[in-house]
Structure formats: structure tokens, C-alpha cells
N, C-alpha and C positions, 0 to 999 in steps of 0.2 A: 373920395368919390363925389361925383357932382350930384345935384338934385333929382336929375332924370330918372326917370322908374328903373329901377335894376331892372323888368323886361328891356328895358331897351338897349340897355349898357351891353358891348361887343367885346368880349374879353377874348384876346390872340394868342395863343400858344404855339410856339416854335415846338414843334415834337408831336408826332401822333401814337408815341409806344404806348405803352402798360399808363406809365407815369398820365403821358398825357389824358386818359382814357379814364382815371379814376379820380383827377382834375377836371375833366368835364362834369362827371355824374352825380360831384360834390356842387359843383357850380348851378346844374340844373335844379336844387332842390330849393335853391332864391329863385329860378326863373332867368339866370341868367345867359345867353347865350353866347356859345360859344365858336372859335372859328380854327381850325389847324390847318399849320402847312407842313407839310411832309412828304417822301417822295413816292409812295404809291397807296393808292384806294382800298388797299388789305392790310393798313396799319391799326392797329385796336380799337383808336381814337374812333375812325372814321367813323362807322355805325350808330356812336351815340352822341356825336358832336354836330351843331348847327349847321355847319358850313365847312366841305373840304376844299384844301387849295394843296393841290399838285404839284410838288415846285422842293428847291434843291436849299435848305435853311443855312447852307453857308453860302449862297450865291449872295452878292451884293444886292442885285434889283430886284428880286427874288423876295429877299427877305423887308425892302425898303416899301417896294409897291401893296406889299401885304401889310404891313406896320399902318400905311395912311388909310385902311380901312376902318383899324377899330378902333378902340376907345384907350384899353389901356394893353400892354405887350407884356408875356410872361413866356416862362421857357420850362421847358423839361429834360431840357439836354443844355451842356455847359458848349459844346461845340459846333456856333455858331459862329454867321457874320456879325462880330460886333462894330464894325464900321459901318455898316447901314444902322445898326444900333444906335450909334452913336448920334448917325445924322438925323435919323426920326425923332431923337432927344430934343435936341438945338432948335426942331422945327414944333416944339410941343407939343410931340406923344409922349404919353407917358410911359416909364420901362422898367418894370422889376423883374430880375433884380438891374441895377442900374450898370451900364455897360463898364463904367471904373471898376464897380467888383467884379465883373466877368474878366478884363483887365488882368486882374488880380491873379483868378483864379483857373484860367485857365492855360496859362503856362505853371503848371508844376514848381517847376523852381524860381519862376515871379512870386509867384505865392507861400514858396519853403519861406523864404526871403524878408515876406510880410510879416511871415507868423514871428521867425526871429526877430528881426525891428519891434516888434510887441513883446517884448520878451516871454514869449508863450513856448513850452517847453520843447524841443524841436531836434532829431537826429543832425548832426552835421551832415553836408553834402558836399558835394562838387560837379559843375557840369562839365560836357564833353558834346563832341560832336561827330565820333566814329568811336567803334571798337577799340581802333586802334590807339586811341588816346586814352583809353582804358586802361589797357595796357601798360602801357608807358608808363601811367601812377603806379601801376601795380611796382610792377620791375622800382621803380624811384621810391617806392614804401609810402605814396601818398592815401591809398587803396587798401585794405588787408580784407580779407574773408575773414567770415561771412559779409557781403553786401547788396543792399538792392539797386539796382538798376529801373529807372522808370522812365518813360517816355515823357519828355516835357508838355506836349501835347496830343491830344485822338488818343489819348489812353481811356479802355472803358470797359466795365462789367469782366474784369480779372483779365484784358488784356494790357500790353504794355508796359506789364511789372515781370520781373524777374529777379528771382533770389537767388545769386552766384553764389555757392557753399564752399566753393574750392576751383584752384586751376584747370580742373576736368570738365568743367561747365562755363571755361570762357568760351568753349565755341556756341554756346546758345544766349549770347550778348545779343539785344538791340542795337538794331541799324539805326540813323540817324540823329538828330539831338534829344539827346536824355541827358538824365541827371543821377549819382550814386548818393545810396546813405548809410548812412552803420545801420547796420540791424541792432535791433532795440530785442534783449531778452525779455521775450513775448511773458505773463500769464493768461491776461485777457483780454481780449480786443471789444473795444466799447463804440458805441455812440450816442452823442446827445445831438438832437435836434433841438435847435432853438428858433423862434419869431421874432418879431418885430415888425413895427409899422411904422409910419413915420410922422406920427405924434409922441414914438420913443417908447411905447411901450412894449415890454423882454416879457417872453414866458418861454420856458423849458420844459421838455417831455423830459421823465425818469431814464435817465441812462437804459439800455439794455448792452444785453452781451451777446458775442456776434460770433459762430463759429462757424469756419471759411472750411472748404471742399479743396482738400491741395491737390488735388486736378486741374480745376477748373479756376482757382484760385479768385473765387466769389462767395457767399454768403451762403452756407448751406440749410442754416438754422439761427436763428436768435432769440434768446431769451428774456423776457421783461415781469420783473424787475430782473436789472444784472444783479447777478452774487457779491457784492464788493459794499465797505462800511460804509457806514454815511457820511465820514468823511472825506472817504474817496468820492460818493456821490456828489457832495458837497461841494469837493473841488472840481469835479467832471463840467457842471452847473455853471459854475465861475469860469471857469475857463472859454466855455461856449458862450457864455451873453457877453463876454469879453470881445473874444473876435466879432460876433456880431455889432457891437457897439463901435470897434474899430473902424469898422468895413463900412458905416453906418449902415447896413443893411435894410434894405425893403424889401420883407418875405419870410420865409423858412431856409434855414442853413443847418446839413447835416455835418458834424464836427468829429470825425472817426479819430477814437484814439486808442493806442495800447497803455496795457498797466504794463510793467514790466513787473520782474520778479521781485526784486526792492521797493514796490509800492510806490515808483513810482509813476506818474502819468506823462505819455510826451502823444502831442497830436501828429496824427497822422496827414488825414489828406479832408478838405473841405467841398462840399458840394452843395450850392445855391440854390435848390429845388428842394422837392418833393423826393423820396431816398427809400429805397431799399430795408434801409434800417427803420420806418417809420410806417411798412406797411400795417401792422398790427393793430396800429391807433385807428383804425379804421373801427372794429369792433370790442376793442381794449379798451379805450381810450372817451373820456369826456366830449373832446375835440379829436375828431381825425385832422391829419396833418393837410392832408385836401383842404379841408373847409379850414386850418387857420392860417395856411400861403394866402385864401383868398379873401379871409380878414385882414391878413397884412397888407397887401397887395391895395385891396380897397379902402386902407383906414378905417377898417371897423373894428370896436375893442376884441383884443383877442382872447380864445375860449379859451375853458380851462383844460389842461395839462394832467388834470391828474388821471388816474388806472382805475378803473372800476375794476377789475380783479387782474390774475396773474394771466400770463399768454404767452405759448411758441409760433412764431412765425416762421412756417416752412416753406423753401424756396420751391417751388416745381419745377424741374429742371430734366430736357431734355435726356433720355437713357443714353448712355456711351453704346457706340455701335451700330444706332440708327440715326435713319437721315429719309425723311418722304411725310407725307403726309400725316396727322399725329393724330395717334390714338389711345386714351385715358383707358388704363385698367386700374382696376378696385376704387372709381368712383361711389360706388353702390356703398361699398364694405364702410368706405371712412366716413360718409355719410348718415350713417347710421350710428356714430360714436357722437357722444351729446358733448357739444360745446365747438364744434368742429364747423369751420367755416370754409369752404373751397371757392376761388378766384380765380377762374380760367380765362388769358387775356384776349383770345380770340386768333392766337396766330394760327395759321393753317398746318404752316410746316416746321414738325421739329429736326431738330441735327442732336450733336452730342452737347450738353451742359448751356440748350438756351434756355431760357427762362421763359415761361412755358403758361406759368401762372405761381399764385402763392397759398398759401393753407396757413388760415391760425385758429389756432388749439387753445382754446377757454376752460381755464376753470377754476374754483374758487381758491385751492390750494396750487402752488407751485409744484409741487411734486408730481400729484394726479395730472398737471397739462403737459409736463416732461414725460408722462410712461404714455399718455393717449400722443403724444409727437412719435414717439418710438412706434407706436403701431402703424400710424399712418403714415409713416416714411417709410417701413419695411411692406408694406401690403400697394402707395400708389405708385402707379410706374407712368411715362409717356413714352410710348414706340410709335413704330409707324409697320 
């Protein structure tokens, strides 16, 4: 970061959701301001961010004429224009994460790819570019069920993946270019978020464990610390400040992996922001993952990582069956249970399984913030 008073300093986020929104609020507590583009005035962001710009974050000019306003460029979403990226680089803006690892990481199997070349532990794949060439492996034995199907690209928040169990479920393949992988026998699905800045210095948040909603095929709940020995921890650790170091990353990188049932670990899928999995460090946490993207980001040393007590983070997620205008029941109720945090993002309107807001549940034992999780997942709802 340069001299100038962080009042002055204009930090730019591509994204005005949740993420962007609790990126801002973390930002505002140096004084920094902040500016988003995104494509309507009712994104989360807007309200509590400096400056809104109206505008399409994968359009070329779009995203090029908003990059020469500010100081330094960060994202909240992986799908963007990185060719304007690119070129506000060359012209000395500054960009984290830097458009190579977006590069990287936002074709799926550009980035299966990477993590293999790093010998980092990795399902086999294959890509394709219709149903139809699906097929064809299958029939040829290149293919066996169970496998996942994902979208090479615009895959997000439990869209884009699909897990074919058997020949009865090839008609609910993905159209266009995807990618298959063996399914990995699941026990736990983890992630570690990892920093870095780029003076080189690595810190890791403690693994949590992550259990997904097979509806909506998203994050329903997670747990921190995750269940698994320390030297699964150990290795979870290693393997994140790994890929980080690879990618040289400038920022936060969420590292989702499964254990499988033999202990052992293979990564999943990476994302270069602010994450789902790292809500909880908000009031869990030393460092929330807000303020040490924007340590990273700015080369300031980065904070500490570790857990001042144990935590569930619950997703708030639109109720199946409604769609209109949203409205919170048993607010009151879970608010009344101590250690209990509610984060409501400001969106107007729910549908079935959006994400709505988050809830994390504090408390000094692990056990007691798993049975107040169980209360307040059965008592809050979002209808309309």
C-alpha cells in the first residue's frame, strides 16, 4: 500500500452480494472506502459501500473504466472479465487476486489441471463438450458410475455440478463444456482458507467441516473446529499454503477438500476470495477472513488465525416452495439463545434454497454450539 492516508485509499470490488457487503463493513473499520460494480442498486453491497457503479462485471469496458478509478481491484466473485483484468494490470493498477490465477481458476479443469501439475492430491477427470460425448466414454468404459459432472465454467453456489449415480440419471447431464471426475468416497468435506500477501507471508484458518444440503447441493452447516486428527489438520494446512504458494497468491484462497473413508484427503475445488466456509471467522475467529483478504491485499502483516472458542455456521437459506418477498420467522426465538449471531444480507426477495443470510452459534464447548445449531435451524425459517 502506498503512503496516502488509508482515508484516501479507493478499494474496487467486482461483486456487490453478501461477500462483497461484509468486505466493505470490514474495510470501513480503517476508514477505507470503498466502490462496487454490480448489476442492480438492491445488491447487499450497495447500502453500506461508498460509491455504487451499475454495470455488467463481465462486460469488457465495464469492468476496465471502473478498474481506472481506484487504487487497488479485488473481487467477490470468480466470474469476471479478466481481459480487462488483465489490461488495467499492464497499465499499473493494481489486482488481487491477480488475473493469472483467475486464469487458473476459473475454468474448472484449467485448474483440475494445476492442482495435478503440483502434485496435489486430485480425482482423475476428462472433459467433454456435449452429453453426447459422455456417453460415448461411458459405452467405451472411459466413464463408470458413480461420477460428477461440472461445468467448466459459471458454475456457482450448488449450481453446475451434478452427480450421475447410474444410467437412469444420464438424462439430467449438463449441456455444454464440462468436465467428469470419479467420485471420491466422501467421509468429510473440509475447508481451509489460507492468506498471503505479497511480502510471502502464509496464515491458515483451522480446517472446519462442511455439511452440504443434497437439494440444494450447497453448505447447509459447518463446523469449526472440523472433527479430524491433527494430523489430518496438519496435512489439510500443508496442502492450502501449498497451492497458495504455487498460484503465488495475493489474498485469501478457500481450499475445499474431502477426506474420503481411507483417510485420505483429495482437493476439491478452490476459490480466490472471501468463502462461504470462512463466514464464522467473523465472530469465531482472531482475524475475520474480511479484514485478512484486506491485509493481504494491502501488504499489511497478516492477523492471527486462530479460534477464540468453538462455532456452527448456519447457512439461511430460502424455504422450498416459496418465492416473493422474504420474511424471517423465529427471529425473536434464536435471538434469545446466548452466543447466537444472526447476519441477514439484505436481499428483498427469497426463492427456494437462496442464501438469504448466515447464523453462527458460539460457544465455549463444541458440543453445546451443535445442540443451540439444532435449535435454531429447526425453529428459523425464510418465506414469503
Amino acid at each position: 500500500m502506498t503512503n496516502k492516508a488509508i482515508s484516501d485509499f479507493k478499494l474496487g470490488v467486482l461483486g456487490g452480494g453478501q461477500l462483497g457487503k461484509m468486505l466493505t463493513l470490514a474495510g470501513s473499520q480503517w476508514g477505507l472506502r470503498t466502490a462496487i460494480l454490480d448489476a442492480g442498486q438492491d445488491m447487499p453491497a450497495a447500502p453500506v459501500c461508498q460509491e455504487f457503479v451499475q454495470g455488467d462485471f463481465r462486460d469488457f469496458e465495464t469492468v476496465y473504466r471502473f478498474g481506472k478509478t481506484v487504487d487497488l481491484l479485488t473481487i467477490e466473485i470468480e466470474q469476471i472479465n479478466i481481459d480487462a483484468l488483465e489490461k488495467l494490470e499492464k497499465e499499473g493498477v493494481r489486482v488481487f487476486p491477480s488475473p493469472a490465477n483467475l486464469r487458473v481458476i476459473q475454468d474448472k479443469a484449467v485448474q483440475t489441471q494445476f492442482l495435478i501439475d503440483q502434485k496435489i492430491p486430485k480425482p482423475d477427470y476428462l472433459t467433454f463438450s456435449s452429453p453426447a460425448e459422455i456417453r460415448q466414454a461411458i459405452d467405451a468404459g472411459k466413464v463408470r458410475f458413480p461420477f460428477v459432472q461440472k461445468l467448466r465454467k459459471f458454475g456457482y453456489d450448488g449450481r453446475g455440478v451434478r452427480v450421475i449415480r447410474s444410467e437412469k440419471e444420464l438424462p439430467q447431464l449438463l449441456e455444454g463444456e464440462t468436465m467428469t471426475e470419479d467420485c471420491v468416497a466422501i467421509d468429510k468435506e473440509l475447508s481451509v482458507i489460507v492468506a498471503r500477501n505479497s511480502s510471502g507471508e502464509v496464515a491458515a484458518y483451522p480446517a472446519v467441516e462442511m455439511v452440504f444440503n443434497p437439494d440444494a447441493n450447497l453448505v447447509d452447516y459447518l463446523v469449526c473446529p472440523a472433527e479430524i486428527t491433527p494430523a489430518i489438520e496438519k496435512e489439510a494446512e500443508m496442502l492450502a499454503k501449498k497451492i497458495a504458494g504455487a498460484l503465488n497468491l495475493i489474498g485469501i484462497l478457500a481450499v475445499e477438500m474431502f477426506l474420503d473413508k481411507q483417510g485420505k484427503l483429495w482437493v476439491n475445488e478452490l476459490a480466490p476470495r472471501p468463502h462461504n466456509s470462512g463466514h464464522q471467522t467473523i465472530e469465531s475467529s482472531f482475524t475475520s477472513q474480511y479484514e485478512q483478504h484486506l491485509r493481504a491485499i494491502l501488504n499489511f502483516p497478516l492477523g492471527s488465525t486462530a479460534t477464540k472458542m468453538p462455532s456452527v455456521m448456519i447457512n439461511l437459506l430460502g424455504e422450498a416452495g416459496f418465492s416473493g418477498p422474504a420474511v424471517y420467522e423465529g427471529l425473536k426465538e434464536c435471538l434469545a439463545i446466548e452466543g447466537v449471531k444472526i447476519h441477514i444480507y439484505g436481499k428483498k426477495e427469497t426463492r427456494p434454497f437462496r442464501k438469504m443470510g448466515h447464523i453462527t452459534v458460539l460457544d465455549f464447548k463444541r458440543e453445546r454450539a451443535l445442540e443451540k445449531a439444532k435449535r435454531v435451524r429447526q425453529t428459523i425459517k425464510v418465506k414469503a
